[in-house]
C-alpha positions in Angstrom: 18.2 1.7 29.0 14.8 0.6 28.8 13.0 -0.6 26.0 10.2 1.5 24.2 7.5 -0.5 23.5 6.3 1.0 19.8 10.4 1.3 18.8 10.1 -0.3 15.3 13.7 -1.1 15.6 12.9 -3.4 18.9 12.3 -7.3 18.0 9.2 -7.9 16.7 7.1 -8.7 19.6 7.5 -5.6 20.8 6.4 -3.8 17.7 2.4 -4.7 18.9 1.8 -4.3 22.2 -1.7 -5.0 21.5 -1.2 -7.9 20.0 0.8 -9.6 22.6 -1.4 -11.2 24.9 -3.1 -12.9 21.8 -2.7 -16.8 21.2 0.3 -18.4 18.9 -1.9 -18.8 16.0 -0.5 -21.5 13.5 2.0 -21.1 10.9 2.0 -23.1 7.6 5.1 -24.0 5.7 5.5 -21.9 2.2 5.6 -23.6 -0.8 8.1 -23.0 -3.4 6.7 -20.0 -5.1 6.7 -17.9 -2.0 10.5 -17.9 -1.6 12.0 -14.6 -2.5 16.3 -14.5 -2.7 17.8 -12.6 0.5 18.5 -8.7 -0.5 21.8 -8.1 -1.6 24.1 -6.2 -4.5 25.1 -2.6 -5.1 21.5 -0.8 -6.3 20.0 -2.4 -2.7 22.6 -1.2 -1.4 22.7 2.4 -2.4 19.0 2.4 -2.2 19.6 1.7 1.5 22.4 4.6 1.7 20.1 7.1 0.5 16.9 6.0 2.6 19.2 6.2 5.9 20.8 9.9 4.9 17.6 11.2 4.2 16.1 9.5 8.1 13.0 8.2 5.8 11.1 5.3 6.6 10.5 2.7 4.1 6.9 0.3 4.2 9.5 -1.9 2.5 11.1 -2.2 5.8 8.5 -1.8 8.3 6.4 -4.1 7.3 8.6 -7.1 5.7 7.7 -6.8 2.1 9.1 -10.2 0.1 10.1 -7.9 -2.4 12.8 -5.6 -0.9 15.5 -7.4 -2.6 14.2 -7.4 -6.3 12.9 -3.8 -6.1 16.0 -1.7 -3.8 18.2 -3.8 -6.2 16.5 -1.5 -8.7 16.2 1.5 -6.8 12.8 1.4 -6.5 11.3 2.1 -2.7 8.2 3.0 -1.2 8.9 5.8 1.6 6.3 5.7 4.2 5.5 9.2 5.8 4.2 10.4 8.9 6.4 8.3 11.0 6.7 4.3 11.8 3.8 3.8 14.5 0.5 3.0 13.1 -2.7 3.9 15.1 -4.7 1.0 13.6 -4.5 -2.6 14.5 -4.6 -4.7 12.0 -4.3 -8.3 12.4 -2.4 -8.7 9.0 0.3 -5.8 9.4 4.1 -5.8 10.9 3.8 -2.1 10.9 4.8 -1.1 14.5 1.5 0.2 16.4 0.9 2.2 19.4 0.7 6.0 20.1 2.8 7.9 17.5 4.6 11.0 18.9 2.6 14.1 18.8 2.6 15.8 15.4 4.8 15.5 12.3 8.3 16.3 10.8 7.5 19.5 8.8 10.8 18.5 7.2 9.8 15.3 5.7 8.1 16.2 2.4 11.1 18.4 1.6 13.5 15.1 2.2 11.5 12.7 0.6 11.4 15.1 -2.5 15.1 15.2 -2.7 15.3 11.3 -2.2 13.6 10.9 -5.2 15.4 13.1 -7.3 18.7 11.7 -6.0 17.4 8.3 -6.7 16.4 9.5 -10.1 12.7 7.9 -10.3 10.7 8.0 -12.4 7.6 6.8 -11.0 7.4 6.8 -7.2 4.9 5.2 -4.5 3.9 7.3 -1.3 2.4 5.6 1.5 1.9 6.2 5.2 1.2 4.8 8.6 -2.6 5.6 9.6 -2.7 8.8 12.1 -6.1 9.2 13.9 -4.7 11.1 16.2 -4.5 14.0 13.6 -7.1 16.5 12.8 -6.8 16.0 9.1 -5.8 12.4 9.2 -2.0 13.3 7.7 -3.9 14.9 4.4 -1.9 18.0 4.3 1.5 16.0 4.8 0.5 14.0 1.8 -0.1 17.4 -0.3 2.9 19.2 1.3 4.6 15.4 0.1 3.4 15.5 -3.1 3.9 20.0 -4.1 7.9 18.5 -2.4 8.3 15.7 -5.4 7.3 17.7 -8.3 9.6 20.7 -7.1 12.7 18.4 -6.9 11.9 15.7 -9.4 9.2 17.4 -11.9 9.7 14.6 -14.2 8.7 11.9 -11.6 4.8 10.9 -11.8 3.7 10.3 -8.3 1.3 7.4 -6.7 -0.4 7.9 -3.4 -1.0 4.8 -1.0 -3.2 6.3 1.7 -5.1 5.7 5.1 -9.3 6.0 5.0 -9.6 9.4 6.3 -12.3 7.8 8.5 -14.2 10.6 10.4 -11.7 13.6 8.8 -14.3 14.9 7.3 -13.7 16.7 3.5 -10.0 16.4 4.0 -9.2 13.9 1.1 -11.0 16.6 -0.5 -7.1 18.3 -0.3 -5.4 15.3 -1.3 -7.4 14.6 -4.3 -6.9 18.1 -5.5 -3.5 17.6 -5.6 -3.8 15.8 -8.3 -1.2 12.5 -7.7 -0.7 10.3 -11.0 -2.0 7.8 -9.2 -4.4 7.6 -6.0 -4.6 3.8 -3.9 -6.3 2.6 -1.2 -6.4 -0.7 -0.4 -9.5 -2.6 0.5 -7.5 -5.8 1.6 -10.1 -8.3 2.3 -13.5 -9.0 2.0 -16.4 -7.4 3.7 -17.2 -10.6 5.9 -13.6 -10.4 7.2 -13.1 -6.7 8.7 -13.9 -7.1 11.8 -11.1 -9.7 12.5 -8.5 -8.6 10.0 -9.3 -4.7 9.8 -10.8 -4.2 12.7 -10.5 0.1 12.4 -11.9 0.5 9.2 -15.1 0.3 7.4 -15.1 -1.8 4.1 -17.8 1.0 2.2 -15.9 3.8 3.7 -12.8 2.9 1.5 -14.7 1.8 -1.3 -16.3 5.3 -1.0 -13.3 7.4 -0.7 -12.2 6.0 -4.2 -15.5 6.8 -5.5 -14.7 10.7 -4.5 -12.0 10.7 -6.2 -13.2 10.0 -9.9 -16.7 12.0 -8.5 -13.8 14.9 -8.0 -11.7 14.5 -10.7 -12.3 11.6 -13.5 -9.1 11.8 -15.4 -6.9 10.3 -11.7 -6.5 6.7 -11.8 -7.3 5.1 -8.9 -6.4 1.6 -7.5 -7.0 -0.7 -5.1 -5.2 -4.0 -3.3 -6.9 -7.3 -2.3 -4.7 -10.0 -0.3 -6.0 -13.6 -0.4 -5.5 -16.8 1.6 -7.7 -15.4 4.7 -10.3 -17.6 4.4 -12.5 -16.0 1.7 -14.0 -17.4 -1.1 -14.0 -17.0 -4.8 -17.5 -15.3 -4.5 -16.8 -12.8 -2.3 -13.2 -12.1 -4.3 -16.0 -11.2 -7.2 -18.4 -9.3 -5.4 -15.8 -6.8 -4.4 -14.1 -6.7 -8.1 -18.3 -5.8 -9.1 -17.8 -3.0 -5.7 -14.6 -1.9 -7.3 -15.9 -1.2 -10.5 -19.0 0.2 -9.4 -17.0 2.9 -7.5 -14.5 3.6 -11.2 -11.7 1.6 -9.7 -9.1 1.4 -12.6 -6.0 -0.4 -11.4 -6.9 -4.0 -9.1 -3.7 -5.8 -7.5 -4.2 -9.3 -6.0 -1.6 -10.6 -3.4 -0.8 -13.6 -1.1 -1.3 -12.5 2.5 1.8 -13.2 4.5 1.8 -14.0 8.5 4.7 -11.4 9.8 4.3 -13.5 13.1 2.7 -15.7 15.7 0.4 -13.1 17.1 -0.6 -11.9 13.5 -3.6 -13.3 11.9 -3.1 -16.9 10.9 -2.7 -17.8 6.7 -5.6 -20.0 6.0 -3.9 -21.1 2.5 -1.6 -20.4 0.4 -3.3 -19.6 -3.1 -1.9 -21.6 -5.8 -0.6 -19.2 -9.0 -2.9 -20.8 -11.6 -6.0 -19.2 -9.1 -4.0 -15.9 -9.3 -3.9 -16.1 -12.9 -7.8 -17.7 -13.3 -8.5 -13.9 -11.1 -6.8 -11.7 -13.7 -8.7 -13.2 -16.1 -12.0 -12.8 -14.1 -11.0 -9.2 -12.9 -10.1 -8.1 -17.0 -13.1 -9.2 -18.1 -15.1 -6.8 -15.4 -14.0 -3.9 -17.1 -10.6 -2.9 -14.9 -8.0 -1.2 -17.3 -4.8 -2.9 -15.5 -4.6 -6.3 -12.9 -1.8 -7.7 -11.1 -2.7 -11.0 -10.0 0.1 -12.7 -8.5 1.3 -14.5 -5.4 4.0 -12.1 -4.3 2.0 -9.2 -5.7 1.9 -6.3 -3.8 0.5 -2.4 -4.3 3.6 -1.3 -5.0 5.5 -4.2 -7.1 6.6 -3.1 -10.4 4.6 -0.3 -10.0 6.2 1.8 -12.8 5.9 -0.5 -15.6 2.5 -1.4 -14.5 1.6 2.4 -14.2 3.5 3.0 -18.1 0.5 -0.3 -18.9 -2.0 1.8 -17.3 -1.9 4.6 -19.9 -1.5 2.7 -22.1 -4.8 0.6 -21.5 -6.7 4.1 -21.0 -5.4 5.5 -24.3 -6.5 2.8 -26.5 -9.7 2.4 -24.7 -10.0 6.0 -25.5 -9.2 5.6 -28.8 -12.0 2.5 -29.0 -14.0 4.9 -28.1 -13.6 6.9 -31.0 -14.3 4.4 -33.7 
């Protein structure tokens, strides 16, 4: 039988065909707080049961999250729609990349809906690969995704981790006006870096598609994701905190990029916790109503009790307000 190249259940160097002619780059040893404990127990377990009867794909899976173990062990797990082959290719993701199959499982919302009742969430994260190929970018599948949670689980508040929409013109329009708890995009890096770690994308494009969502509606929250140890510097870390905020950004999450292999991009360091901690502080006192500054932090780590926090911090800025 022969091997597809863009199977995301191949060995990894087959999962980026783009990527494969590309030099080793280097790979520097983790320190201690980087080490996660392999996934194991009954909640990962019976996470994993329900993921596989329902044929969803995970972003836990697909692209190596450190965390798998901690949050499946809780039930908690971020279902990743519109299939597992990414248009985009960026040097920083283990997301399988290629061309996806032509159009979508009309089916999906319905099963991801009953996932999450079955799991019983009560806060969950829905991401997807990017799909260019599509008209509308995979907008209405994150609507159809959304209308398919609240009918099964109308208890469950719902977070959105989506692509850019770049050139889909007015279709996040749809999304926004389906009104998710929670709507995240991640920026990832600093401007100076797209064009060799998010080559696809457009760093004020992003920043701008946040901006339309408090323009459309204020009351969303809306949140973005920053991963360090690229090569940046603390400067350019604050100028986009000041860009966030400028565009109403709410929520700011701060992680340690990991290298998912040889041909990815290379780590340039491993960021020490107390800098994590010294950008919280930094990023709190810009105005953001929650942080999570951390080095396994990623956009969808703890992201229940940090959405519970997030209301929290509106409602008694609300209520400062009022004095």
């Amino acid at each position: 039988m022969a091997t597809l190249i863009n199977d995301p259940h191949q060995p990894r160097e087959h999962r980026h065909p783009e990527k494969r002619n590309r030099p080793d780059t280097p790979v520097l040893r983790k320190p201690d707080w980087i080490r996660v404990k392999a996934p194991m127990g009954k909640g990962y377990a019976e996470t994993r049961a329900i993921v596989k009867s329902k044929k969803l794909v995970t972003v836990c899976e697909e692209a190596g999250c450190p965390n798998i173990g901690e949050c499946w062990t809780k039930k908690h797990a971020t279902m990743m729609i519109m299939g597992e082959v990414c248009t985009r290719a960026c040097s920083f993701c283990n997301v399988a990349t290629g061309k996806p199959p032509a159009g979508l499982d009309a089916d999906e919302p319905r099963r991801v809906g009953e996932a999450v009742a079955e799991m019983g969430l009560e806060h969950v994260v829905i991401t997807s690969v990017d799909r260019d190929d599509l008209e509308d970018g995979g907008a209405m599948h994150f609507v159809h995704t959304i209308n398919a949670i609240r009918t099964a689980s109308p208890g469950t508040t719902i977070e959105i981790l989506t692509p850019d929409f770049l050139r889909k013109t007015d279709w996040e329009y749809k999304v926004i006006d389906a009104r998710p708890d929670v709507f995240n995009h991640n920026l990832e890096t600093v401007p100076r870096l797209y064009l060799s770690i998010r080559p696809g994308a457009r760093y004020f494009h992003s920043l701008r598609l946040l901006e339309k969502v408090k323009d459309r509606d204020p009351s969303q929250f809306t949140k973005s994701g920053l991963m360090v140890g690229l090569g940046e510097t603390k400067e350019e870390v604050m100028q986009v905190m000041d860009d966030m905020r400028s565009a109403g950004i709410d929520f700011l999450t701060i992680g340690q990029y990991l290298q998912p292999t040889r041909k990815h991009a290379a780590v340039d360091r491993y960021v020490e916790p107390s800098e994590f901690a010294h950008y919280e502080e930094i990023a709190r006192s810009k105005g953001f109503l929650m942080v999570s500054s951390s080095p396994l932090t990623r956009s969808s780590y703890h992201a229940g009790e940090d959405f519970a926090r997030l209301r929290k911090a509106r409602e008694a800025k609300l209520a400062e307000a009022k004095r």
